[in-house]
SEVEXDO-353331 format. One record per residue: x, y, z of N, C-alpha, C in turn. Coordinates in steps of 0.001 Angstrom, whole numbers, plus 500000, padded with zeros to 6 digits. Example, Ala and Ser with C-alpha at 12.3 -4.5 7.8 and 13.67 -1.06 7.14 Angstrom:
BEGIN
513190494310507800512300495500507800513200496700507800
512850497750507080513670498940507140512900500030507870
end
This chain:
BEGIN
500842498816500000500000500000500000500884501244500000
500799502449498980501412503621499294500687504461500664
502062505232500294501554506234501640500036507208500972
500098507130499707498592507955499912497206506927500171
497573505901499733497195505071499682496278505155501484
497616504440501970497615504430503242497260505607504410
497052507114503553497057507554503991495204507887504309
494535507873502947493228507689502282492303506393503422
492941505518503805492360504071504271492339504604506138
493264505194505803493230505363507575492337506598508014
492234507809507047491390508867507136489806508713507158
489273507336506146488120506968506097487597506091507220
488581505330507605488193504029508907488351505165510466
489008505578510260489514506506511794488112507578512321
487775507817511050486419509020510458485067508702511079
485397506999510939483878506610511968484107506247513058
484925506361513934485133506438514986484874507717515929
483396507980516439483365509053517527483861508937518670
484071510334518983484356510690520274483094511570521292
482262510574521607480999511547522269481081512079523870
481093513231524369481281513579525469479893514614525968
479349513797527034477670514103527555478203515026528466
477614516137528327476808517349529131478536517600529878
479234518022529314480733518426529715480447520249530548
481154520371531892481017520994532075481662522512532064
483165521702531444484134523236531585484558523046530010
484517523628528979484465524050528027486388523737527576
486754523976528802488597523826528632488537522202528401
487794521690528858488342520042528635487637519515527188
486899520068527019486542520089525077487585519982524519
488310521180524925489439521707523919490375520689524067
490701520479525504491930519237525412491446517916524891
490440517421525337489957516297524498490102516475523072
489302517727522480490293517715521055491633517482520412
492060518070521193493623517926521088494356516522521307
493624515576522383493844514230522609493713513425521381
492378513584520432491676512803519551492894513298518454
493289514252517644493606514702516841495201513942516740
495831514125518077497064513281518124497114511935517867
495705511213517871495639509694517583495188509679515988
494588510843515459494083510499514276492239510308513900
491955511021515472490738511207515218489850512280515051
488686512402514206488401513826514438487266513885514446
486289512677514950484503513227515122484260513480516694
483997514450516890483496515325518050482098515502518193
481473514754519453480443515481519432479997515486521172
479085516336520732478720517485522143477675516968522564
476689516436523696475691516288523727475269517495525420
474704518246524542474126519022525317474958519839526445
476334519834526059477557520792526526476482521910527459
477381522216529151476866522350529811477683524586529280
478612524338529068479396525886528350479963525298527312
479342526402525722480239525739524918481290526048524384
482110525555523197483578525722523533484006527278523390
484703528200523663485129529516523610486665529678523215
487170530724523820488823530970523126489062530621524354
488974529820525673489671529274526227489733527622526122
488601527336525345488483526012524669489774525865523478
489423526508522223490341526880521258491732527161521461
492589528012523060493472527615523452494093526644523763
493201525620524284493929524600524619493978523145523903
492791523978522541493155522563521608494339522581520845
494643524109520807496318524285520025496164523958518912
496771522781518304496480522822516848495345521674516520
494573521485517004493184520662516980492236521951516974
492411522518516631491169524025516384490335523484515192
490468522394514323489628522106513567489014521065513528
489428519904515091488335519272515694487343519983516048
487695520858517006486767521876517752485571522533516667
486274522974515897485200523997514971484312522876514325
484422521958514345483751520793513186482893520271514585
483181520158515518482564519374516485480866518985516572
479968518836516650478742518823516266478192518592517883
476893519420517748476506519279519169474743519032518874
474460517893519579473403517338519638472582517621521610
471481517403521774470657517481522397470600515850523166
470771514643523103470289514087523791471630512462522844
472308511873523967473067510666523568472349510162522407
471366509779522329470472508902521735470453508945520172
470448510559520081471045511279518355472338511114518142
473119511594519346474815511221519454475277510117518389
474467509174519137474507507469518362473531506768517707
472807507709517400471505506319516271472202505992515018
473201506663514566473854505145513354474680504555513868
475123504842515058476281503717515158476024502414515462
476928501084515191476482499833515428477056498911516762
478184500245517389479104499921518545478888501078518926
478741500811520166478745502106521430479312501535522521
480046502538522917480822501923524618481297502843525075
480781502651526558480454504007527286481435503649528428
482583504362528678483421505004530104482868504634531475
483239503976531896482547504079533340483667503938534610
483603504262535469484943504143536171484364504037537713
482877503531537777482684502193539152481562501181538855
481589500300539509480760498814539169479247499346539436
478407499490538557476637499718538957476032498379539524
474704498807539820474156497723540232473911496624539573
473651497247538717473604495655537501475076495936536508
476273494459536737476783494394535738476835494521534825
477548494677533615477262495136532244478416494395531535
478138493878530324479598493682529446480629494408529400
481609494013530088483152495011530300484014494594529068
485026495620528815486316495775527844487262496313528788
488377495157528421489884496180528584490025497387527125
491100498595528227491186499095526974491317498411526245
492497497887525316493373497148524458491948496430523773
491252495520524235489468494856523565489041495995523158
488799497184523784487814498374523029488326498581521997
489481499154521845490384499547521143489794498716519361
490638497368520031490494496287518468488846495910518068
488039496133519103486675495786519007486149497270517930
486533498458518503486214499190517830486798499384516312
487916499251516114488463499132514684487844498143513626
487206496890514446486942495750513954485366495880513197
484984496612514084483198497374513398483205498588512510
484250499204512604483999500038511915484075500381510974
484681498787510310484970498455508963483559498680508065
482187498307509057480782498178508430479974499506508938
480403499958509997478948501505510524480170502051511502
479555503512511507480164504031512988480085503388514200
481370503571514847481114503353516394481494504465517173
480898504236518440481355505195519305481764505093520946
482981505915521239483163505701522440482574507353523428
482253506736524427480771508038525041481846508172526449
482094509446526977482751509735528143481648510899528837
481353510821529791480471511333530680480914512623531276
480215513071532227480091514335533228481444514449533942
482163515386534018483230515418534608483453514703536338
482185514916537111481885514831538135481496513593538489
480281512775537650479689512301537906478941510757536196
480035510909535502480483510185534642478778510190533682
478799508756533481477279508531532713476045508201533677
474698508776533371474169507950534044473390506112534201
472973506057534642473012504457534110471881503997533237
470903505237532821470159505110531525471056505604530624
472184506193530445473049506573529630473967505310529186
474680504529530415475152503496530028474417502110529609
473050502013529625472497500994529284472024501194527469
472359502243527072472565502597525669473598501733525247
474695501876526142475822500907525335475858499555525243
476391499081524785476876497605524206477986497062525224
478872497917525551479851497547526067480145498640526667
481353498773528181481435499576529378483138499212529646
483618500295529521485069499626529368485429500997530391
486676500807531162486704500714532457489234500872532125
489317501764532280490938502249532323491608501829533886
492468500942533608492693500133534974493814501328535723
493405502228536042494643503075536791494637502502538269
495361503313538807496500502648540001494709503271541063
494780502059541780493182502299542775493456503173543570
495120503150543665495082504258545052495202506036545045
495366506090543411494824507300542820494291507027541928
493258506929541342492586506762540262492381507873539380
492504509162539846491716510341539092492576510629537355
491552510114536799491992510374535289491037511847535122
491500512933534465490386514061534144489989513642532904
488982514145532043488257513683530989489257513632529733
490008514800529624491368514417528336492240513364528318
492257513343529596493311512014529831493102510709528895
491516510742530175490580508980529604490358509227527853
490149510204527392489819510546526141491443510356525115
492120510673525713493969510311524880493957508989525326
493990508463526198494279506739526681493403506053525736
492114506078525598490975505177524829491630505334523086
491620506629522635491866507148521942493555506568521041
494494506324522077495682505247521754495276503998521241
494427503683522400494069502094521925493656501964520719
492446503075520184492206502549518718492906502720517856
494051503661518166494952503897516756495839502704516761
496653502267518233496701501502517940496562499894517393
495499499689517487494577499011516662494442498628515077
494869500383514757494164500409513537495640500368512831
496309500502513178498345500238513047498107498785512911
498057498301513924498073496770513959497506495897512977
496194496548512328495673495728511711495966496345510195
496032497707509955496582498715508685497565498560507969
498647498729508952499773499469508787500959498447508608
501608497490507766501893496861507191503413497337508042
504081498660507773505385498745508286505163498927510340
504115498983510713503970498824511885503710497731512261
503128496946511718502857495140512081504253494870511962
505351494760511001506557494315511254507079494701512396
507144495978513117508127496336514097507135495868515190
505804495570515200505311495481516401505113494254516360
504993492707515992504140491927516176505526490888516829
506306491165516708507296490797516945507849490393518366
506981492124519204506868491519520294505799491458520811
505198490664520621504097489747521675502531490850520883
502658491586520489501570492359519866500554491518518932
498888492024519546498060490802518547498063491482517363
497160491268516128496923492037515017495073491457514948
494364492900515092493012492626515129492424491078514323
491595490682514537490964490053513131490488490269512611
490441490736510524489725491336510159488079490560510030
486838491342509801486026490537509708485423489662508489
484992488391508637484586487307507358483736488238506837
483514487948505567482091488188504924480964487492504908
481122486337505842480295485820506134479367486178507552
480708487233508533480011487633509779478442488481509474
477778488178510384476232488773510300476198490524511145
475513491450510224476285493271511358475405493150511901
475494494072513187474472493896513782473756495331513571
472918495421515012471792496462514099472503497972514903
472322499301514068472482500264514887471685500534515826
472085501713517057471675501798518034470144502422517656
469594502914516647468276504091516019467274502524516064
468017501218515459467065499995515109466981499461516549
468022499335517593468392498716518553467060499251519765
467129500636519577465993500908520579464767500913520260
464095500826518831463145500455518588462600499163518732
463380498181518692464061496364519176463176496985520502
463829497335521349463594497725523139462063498041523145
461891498920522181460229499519522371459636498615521837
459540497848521063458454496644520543458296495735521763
459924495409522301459668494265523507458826495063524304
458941496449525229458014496448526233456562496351525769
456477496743524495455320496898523947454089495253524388
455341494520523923454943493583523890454509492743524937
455825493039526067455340492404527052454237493006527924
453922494576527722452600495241528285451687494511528071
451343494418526817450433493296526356449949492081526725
450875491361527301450708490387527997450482490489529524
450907491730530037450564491664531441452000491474531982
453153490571531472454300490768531965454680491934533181
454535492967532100455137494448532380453906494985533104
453532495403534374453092496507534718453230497751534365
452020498351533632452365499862533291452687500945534231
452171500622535449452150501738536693452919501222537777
453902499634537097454822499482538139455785498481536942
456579499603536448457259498086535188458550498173535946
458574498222537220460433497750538451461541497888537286
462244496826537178463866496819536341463582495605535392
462637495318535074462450494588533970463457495033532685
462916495976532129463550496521530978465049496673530735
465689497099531836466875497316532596467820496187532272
467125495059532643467771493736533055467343493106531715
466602493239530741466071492573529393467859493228528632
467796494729529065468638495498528246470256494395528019
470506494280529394471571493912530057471892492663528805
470728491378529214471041490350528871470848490043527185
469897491124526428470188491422524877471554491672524843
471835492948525320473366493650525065474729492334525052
474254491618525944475576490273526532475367489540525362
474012488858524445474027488324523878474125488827522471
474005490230522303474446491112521121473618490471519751
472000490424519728471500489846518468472404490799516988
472332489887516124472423490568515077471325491367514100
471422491712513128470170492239512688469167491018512219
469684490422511678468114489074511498467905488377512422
468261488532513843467796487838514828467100489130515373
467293490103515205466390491389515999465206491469514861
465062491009513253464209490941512809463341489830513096
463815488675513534462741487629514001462320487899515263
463198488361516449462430488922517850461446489589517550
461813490700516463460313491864516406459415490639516206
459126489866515005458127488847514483457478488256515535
458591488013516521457870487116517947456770488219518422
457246489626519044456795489998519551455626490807518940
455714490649517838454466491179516508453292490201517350
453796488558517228452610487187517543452367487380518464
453246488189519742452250488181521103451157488734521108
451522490299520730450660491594520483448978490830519909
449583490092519020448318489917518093447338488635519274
448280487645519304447426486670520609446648487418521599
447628488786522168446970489353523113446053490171523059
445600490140521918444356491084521259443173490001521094
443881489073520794442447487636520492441809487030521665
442877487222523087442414486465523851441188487564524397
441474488883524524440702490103524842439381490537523985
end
């Protein structure tokens, strides 16, 4: 592969890789997060509902990432953030009540390079304070978790955003970059797997939550679900879809199932 070559392949694959950061509160860590992404080779930015948005003390400190920043796109609610993407994985940095599918960096990293061969993915970093909330993280697929030292843990949001941000480039080296696989594989370094054409994609997150709304739909219907008391049902449905990750023609036959309840539960009534 030439270098324009090479240069063309890495600009288009790197391109669907977001960087989404919810309801950020100091406008300076925009800027450095820009500046983080740009050094790895990334440049989709987006804002969800930025609490100050970015200014010339933002733009200072992206330095020469001023054209992450200016491109950055700012949306209203995660949910727009990510309705095409087909990978989402959301930052979290303590254990919730309900477990969730975890990633080491290094898994996010190659997991994300590995999808994004077919749709966007995205990695989602939270509130400076108070990270995602856990209807925020039950959006994701996966919850990946930066093993720093327990007895200081404090990563600030640029940090976690340059660390995640390594992993996929390096990733995308590993699996790309032909004069970097030689110097790296050498020692002990994996090289992603690219995917068969036989693998099945799965569905984006815009199809994924409509998937979610047919099931409660469905199970209302049946009485399952209490409308005026539906507890953590949904929560815990989320959990154990997400672990088992349908693909899209298995989320087209679930709808079908839950089409036949709807309809039974109209006949028996």
């Amino acid at each position: 592969m030439s270098d324009s070559q090479q240069e063309k392949s890495s600009s288009s694959l790197l391109d669907r890789v977001k960087i989404v950061l919810v309801n950020t509160s100091d406008c300076r860590n925009i800027g450095s997060a820009a500046r983080a992404m740009k050094t790895m080779g990334l440049s989709q930015l987006i804002l969800v509902d930025p609490i100050e948005m970015p200014n010339g003390q933002a733009q200072a400190l992206a330095a020469g990432a001023t054209d992450v920043l200016a491109n950055a796109k700012v949306v209203s609610t995660l949910e727009e953030a990510v309705e095409d993407c087909g990978l989402v994985v959301g930052t979290s940095a303590r254990s919730r009540t309900l477990p969730w599918p975890m990633l080491e960096p290094r898994g996010c990293g190659e997991k994300m390079i590995l999808e994004a061969e077919e749709y966007p993915v995205a990695l989602v970093f939270g509130r400076e304070n108070s990270g995602l909330t856990n209807e925020e993280l039950q959006m994701c697929h996966f919850h990946v978790q930066i093993p720093a030292n327990p007895d200081y843990s404090s990563l600030n949001l640029a940090m976690a955003v340059q660390t995640l941000s390594y992993e996929v480039r390096t990733s995308y080296l590993l699996s790309h970059d032909q004069n970097y696989q030689e110097r790296s594989t050498g020692n002990g370094n994996s090289i992603a797997k690219p995917k068969n054409e036989d693998d099945e994609l799965y569905p984006v997150i815009e199809e994924t939550e409509r998937f979610y709304e047919h099931f409660e739909k469905a199970l209302k219907s049946t009485g399952f679900i209490v409308e005026n008391h539906p507890g953590l049902v949904m929560t815990k449905i989320r959990r154990l879809f997400n672990r088992a990750r349908p693909d899209v023609k298995e989320v087209k036959m679930m709808r079908g199932i839950f089409a036949s309840m709807e309809r039974s539960s109209k006949d028996k009534s």
